[in-house]
C-alpha positions as CSV (number, residue, x, y, z in Angstrom):
1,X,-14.4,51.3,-27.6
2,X,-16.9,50.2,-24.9
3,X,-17.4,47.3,-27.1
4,X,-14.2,46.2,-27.7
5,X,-13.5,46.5,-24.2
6,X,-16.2,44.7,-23.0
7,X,-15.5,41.4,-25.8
8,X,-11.5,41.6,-24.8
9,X,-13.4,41.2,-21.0
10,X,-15.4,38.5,-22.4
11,X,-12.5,36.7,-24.3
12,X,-10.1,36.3,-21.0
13,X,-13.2,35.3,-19.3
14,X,-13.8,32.3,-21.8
15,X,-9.9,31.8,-21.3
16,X,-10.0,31.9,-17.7
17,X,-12.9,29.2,-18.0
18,X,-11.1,26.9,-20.4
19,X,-8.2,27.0,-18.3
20,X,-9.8,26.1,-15.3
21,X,-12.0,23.4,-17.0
22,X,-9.2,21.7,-18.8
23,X,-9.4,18.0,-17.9
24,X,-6.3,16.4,-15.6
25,X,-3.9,14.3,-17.4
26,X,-1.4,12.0,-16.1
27,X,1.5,13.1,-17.3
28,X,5.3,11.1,-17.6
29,X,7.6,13.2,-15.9
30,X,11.8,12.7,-16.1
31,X,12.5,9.1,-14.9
32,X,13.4,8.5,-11.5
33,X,17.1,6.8,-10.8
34,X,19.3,5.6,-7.6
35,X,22.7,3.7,-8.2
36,X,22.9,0.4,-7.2
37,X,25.9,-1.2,-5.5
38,X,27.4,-4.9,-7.3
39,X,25.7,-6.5,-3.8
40,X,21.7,-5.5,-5.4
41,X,20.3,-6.8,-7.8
42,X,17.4,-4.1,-9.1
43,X,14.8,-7.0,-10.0
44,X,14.1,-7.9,-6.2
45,X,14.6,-4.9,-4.3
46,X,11.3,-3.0,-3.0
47,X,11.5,0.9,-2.5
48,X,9.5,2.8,-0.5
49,X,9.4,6.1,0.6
50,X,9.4,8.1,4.2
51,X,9.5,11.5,5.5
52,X,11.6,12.3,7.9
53,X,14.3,15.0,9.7
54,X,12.5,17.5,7.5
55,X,13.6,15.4,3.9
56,X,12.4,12.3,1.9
57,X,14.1,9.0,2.1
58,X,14.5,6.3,-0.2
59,X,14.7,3.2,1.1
60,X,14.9,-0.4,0.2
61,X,16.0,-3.8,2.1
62,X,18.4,-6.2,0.5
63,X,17.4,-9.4,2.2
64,X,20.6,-11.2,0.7
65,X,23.0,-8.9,2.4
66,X,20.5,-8.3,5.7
67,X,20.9,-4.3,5.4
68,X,18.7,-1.4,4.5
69,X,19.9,1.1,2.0
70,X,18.8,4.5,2.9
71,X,19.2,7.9,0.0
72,X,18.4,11.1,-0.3
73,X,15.1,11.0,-2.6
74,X,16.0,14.1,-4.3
75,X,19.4,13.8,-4.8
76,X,19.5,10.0,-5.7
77,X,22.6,9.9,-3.4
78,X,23.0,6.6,-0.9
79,X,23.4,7.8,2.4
80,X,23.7,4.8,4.6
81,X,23.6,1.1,4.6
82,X,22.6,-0.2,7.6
83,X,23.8,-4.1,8.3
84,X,21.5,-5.9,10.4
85,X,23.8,-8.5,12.5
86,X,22.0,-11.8,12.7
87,X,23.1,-12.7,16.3
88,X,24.6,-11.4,19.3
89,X,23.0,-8.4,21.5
90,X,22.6,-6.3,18.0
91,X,20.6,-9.3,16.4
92,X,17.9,-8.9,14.1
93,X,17.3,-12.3,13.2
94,X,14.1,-11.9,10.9
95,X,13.4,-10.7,7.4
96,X,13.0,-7.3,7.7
97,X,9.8,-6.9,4.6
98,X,7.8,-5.0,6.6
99,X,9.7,-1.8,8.6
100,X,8.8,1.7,9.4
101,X,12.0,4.6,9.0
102,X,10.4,7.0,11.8
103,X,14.4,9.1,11.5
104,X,18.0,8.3,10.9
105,X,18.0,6.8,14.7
106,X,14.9,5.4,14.8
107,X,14.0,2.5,12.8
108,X,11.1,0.1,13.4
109,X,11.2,-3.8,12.0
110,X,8.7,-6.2,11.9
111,X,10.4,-10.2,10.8
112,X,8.3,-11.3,8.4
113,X,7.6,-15.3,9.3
114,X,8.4,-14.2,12.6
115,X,5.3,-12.0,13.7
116,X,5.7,-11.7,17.0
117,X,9.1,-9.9,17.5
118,X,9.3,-6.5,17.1
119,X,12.6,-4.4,16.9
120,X,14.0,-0.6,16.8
121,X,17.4,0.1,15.3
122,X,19.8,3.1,14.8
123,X,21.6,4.0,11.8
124,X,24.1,1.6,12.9
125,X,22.4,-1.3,13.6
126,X,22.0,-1.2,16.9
127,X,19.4,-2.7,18.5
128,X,18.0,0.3,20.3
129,X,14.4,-1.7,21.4
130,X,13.0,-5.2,21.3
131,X,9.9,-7.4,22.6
132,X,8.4,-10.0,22.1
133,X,5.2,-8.9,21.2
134,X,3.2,-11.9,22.0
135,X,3.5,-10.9,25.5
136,X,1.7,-7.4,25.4
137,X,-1.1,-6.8,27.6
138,X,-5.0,-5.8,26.4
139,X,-7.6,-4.6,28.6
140,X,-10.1,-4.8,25.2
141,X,-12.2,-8.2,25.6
142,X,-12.8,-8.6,21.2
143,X,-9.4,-9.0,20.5
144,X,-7.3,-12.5,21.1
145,X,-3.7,-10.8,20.8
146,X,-1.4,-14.2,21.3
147,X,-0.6,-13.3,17.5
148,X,-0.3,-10.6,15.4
149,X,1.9,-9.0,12.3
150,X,2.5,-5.1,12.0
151,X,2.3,-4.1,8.1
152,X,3.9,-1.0,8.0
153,X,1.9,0.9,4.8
154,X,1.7,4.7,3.8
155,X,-0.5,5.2,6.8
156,X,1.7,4.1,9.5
157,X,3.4,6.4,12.1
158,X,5.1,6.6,15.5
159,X,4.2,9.6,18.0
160,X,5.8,8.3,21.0
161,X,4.8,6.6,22.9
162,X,2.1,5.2,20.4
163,X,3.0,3.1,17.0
164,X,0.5,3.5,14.9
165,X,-0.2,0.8,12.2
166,X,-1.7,-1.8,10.3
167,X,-2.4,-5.0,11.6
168,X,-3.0,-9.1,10.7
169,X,-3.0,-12.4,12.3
170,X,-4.9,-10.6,15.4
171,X,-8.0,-12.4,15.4
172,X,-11.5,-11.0,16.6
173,X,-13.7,-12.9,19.1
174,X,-16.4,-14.7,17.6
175,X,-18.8,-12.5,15.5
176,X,-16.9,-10.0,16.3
177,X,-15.1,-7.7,13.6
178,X,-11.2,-8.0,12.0
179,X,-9.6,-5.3,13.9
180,X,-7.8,-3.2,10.9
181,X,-5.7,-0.3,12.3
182,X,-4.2,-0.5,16.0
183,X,-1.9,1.5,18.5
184,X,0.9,0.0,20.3
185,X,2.1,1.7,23.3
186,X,5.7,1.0,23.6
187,X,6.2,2.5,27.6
188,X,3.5,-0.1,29.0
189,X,3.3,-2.7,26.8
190,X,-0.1,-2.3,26.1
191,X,-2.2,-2.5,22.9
192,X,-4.8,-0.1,22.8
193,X,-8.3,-0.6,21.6
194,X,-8.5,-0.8,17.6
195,X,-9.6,2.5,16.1
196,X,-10.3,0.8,12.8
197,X,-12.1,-2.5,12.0
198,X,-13.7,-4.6,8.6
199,X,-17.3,-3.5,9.8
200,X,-16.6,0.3,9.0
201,X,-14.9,0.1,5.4
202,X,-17.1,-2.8,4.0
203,X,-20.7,-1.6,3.5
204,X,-23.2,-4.7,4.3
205,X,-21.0,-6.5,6.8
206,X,-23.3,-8.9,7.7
207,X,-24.6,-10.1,4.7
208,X,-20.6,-9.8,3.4
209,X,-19.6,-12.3,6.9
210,X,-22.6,-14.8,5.6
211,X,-20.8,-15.5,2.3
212,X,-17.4,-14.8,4.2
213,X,-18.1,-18.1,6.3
214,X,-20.0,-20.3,3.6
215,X,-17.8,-19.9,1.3
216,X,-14.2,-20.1,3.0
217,X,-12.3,-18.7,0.1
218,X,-10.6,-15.6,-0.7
219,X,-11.4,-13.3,1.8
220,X,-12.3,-9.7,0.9
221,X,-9.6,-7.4,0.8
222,X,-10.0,-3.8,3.0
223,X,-7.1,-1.0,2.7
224,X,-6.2,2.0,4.3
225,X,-4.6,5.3,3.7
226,X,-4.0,8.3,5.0
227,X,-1.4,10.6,7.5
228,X,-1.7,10.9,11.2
229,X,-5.1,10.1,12.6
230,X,-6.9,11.2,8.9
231,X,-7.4,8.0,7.1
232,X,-9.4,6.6,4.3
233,X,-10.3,2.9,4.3
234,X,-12.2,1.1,1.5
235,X,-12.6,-2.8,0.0
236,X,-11.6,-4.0,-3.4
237,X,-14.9,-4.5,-5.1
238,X,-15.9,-0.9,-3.3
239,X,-16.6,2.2,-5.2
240,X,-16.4,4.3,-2.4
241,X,-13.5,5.4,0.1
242,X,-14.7,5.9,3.6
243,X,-13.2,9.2,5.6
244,X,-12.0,8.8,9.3
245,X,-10.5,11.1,11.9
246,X,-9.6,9.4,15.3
247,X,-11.1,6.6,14.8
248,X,-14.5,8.6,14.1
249,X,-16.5,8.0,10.7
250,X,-16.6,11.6,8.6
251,X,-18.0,10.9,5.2
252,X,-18.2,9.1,2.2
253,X,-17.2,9.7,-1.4
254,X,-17.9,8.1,-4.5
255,X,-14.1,6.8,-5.8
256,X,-14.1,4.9,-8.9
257,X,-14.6,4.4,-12.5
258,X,-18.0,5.2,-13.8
259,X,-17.6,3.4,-16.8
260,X,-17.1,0.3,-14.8
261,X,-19.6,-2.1,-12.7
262,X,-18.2,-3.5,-9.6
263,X,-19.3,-7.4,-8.3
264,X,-21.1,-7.7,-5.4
265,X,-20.1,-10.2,-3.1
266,X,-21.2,-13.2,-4.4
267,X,-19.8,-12.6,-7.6
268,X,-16.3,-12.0,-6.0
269,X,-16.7,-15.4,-4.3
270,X,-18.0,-17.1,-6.7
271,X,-15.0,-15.9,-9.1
272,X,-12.0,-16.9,-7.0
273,X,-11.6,-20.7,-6.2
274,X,-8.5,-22.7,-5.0
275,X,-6.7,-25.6,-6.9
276,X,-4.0,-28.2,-5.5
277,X,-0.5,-27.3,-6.9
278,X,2.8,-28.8,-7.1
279,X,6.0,-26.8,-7.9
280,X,9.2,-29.2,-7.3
281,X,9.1,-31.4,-4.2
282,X,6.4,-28.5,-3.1
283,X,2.4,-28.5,-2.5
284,X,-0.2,-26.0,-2.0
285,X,-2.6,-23.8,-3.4
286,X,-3.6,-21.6,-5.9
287,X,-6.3,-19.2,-5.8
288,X,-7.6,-18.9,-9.6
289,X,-9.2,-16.0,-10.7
290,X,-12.1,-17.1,-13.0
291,X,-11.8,-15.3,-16.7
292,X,-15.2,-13.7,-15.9
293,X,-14.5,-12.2,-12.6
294,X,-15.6,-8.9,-12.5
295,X,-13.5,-5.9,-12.1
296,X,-11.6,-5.1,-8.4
297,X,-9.4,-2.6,-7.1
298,X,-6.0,-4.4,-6.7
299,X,-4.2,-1.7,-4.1
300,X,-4.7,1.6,-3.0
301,X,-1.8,3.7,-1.8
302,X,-1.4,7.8,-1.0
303,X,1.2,9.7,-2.1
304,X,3.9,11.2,0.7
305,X,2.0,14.3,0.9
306,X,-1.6,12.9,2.1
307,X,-3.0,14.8,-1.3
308,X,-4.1,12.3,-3.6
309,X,-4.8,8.5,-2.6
310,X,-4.8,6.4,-5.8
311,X,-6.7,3.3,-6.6
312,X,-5.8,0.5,-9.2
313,X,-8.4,-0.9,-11.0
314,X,-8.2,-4.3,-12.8
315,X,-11.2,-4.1,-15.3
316,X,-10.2,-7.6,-16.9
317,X,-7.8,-10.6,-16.3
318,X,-6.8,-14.1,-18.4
319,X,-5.1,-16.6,-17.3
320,X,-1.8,-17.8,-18.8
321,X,0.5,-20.9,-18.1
322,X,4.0,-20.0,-16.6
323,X,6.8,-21.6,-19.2
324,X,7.9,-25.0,-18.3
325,X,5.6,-25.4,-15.1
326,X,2.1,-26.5,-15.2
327,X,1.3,-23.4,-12.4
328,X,-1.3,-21.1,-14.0
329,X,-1.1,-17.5,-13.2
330,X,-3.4,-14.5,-13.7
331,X,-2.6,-11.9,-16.3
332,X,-4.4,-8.4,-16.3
333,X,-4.6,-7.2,-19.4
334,X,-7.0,-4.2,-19.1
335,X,-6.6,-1.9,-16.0
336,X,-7.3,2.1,-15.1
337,X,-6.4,4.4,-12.2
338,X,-8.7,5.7,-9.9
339,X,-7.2,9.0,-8.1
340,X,-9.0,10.8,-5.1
341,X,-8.1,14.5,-3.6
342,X,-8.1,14.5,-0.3
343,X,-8.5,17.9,-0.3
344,X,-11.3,18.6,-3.2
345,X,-12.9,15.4,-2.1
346,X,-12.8,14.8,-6.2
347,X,-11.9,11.9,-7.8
348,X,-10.5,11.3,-11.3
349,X,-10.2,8.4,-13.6
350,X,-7.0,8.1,-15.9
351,X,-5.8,5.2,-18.7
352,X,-3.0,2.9,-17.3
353,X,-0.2,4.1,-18.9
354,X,1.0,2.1,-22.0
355,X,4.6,2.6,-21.0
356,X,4.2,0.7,-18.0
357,X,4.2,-2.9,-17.5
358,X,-0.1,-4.1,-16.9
359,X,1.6,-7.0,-14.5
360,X,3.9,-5.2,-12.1
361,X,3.7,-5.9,-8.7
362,X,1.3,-2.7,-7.4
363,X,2.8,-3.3,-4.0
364,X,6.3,-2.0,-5.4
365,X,5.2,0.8,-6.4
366,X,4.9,4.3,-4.5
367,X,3.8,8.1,-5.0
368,X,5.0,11.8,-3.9
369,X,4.0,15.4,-5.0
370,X,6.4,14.7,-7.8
371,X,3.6,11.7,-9.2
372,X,3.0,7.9,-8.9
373,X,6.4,5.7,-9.1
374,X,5.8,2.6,-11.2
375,X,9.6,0.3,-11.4
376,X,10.5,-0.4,-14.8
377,X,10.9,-4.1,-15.2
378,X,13.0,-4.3,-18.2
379,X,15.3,-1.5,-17.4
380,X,19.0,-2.3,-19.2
381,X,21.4,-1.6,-17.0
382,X,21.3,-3.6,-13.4
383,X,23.7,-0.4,-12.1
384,X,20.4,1.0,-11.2
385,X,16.9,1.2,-9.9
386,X,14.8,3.2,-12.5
387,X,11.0,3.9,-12.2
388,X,8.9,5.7,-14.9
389,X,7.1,8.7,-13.3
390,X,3.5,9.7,-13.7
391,X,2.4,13.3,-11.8
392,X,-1.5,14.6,-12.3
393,X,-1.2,18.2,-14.0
């Protein structure tokens, strides 16, 4: 009896073990579906998610109409479509690409192509705040702040009276670091010190700004994530995330594919040149991805929830010709996911999943506890915006 008590013991043991070593999958979940009025068309719009008024929003702007539409995540219901007037004393007259949904009264808009104005809205419409921001005030002597461009990204958030956010176009001193993360203070005007800059997520700084300015090409890309004051920055050819609270450095973890070799710096310059192109009546340029470029991390984005921060990682690209235009474009045709607890301080790799599209646009797609949210590009009806749904289990 003692012996089949003690092998019973020893079989739920070996269960118990198996269980808890069984490897994370990413797993399709139900798809995810909001209706669309005849005004939207599903191939344009860009979702994103916010948590606010204890719920999750759903949000996307229709830059045809001017107006934000606004559900309830989980019920898929449209709650409010705010029209932004284009004139007048309630005039929002920028594209509003970039905006921050802090609550129902409260909504923060950065014009894209129009950098320096800065606007807060109700759920009306109404132009509840606006400055120009070209005339805010600086006490810190590295930063030149007659221009700059708030991104509003997973990270971003407003404790009043401080905005919190991403930042471009506000140019360093000489020598002196790209500011990343900064804090406006809406009651004085005033943009504090950044807490964030390029030197603290991109290991080798130095030797990265030497190539940086002999080279004059495509400049490294750094990204951050996080909630609150607990954020994660890394670069694109980085296998490593860097932890910060406050500004502070905590630690850093290993985050990416070990099956897959990174470039150094001079291979990510010497992969990515510029060619002259003409499309119509107009001219510019073309940064061209050489077929040999070795692999990068394309975005990195954190779910609603601050748990998991995940990390897209193109392992190869070709270039095809887009039909009836001699414009060259790069294809990925082999990428892999990179996800990193922020709690376990554990990160995973998973296949891409073969459901979902190698070339859609990363920056279109969000995650929440319920898994990442990838929009389905050939999706029948256009009724609707439909995303396949991928959760960790």
């Amino acid at each position: 009896m003692l012996a089949l008590s003690l092998m019973v013991v020893g079989c739920l043991n070996d269960a118990k073990k198996t269980e808890d070593e069984k490897p994370l999958q990413l797993v399709q979940q139900e798809d995810k579906v909001f209706a669309l009025d005849t005004l939207t068309n599903y191939a344009y719009l860009v979702g994103k998610l916010f948590q606010n008024d204890n719920k999750t929003t759903y949000a996307f702007y229709n830059e045809a109409h001017s107006s934000i539409y606004v559900y309830d995540y989980e019920s898929g219901d449209l709650e409010n479509v705010i029209k932004l007037k284009k004139e007048g004393p309630n005039g929002v007259p920028v594209i509003a690409m970039t905006y921050l949904i802090h609550s129902k009264d409260s909504i923060f808009i950065n014009g894209h192509f129009a950098k320096d104005r800065l606007y807060i809205v109700n759920q009306k419409g109404e132009v509840i705040y606006k400055k120009p921001t070209d005339t805010i005030n600086s006490d810190d002597s590295n930063l030149l702040i007659d221009s700059r461009f708030f991104e509003f990204d997973e990270a971003s958030y407003f404790s009043y009276p401080l905005l919190h956010t991403n930042v471009a176009f506000l140019q360093p001193q000489m020598g002196k670091p790209f500011p990343l993360r900064v804090a406006l203070n809406l009651t004085t005007n005033t943009l504090q010190d950044a807490y964030l800059d390029a030197s603290m997520v991109i290991p080798k700084y130095e030797d990265y700004l030497v190539l940086s300015n002999e080279k004059r090409g495509d400049n490294l890309r750094t990204t951050t994530a996080g909630k609150g004051n607990h954020v994660f920055g890394s670069s694109q050819i980085s296998d490593s995330i860097f932890e910060f609270n406050n500004g502070e450095f905590v630690k850093g973890y290993y985050a990416s594919n070990p099956k897959i070799t990174l470039g150094d710096y001079k291979a990510h310059y010497e992969s990515v040149s510029f060619i002259p192109i003409t499309i119509g009546e107009r001219s510019g340029i073309q940064a061209k991805n050489s077929p040999n470029r070795p692999p990068y991390f394309e975005r990195t984005l954190i779910d609603l929830e601050g748990e998991w921060i995940y990390r897209f990682l193109v392992e190869k690209t070709e270039l095809e010709k887009v039909a009836g235009s001699g414009y060259m474009r790069n294809k990925v045709v082999e990428m892999s996911i990179v996800a990193f607890n922020t709690k376990t301080k554990k990160s995973y790799t998973f296949k891409y999943p073969e459901a979902v599209d190698l070339n859609v646009r990363l920056w279109h797609v969000f995650a929440n506890k319920n898994g990442i949210h990838f929009p389905i590009l050939d999706q029948e009806s256009e009724s609707e915006k439909r995303y396949h749904v991928y959760k960790i289990e």
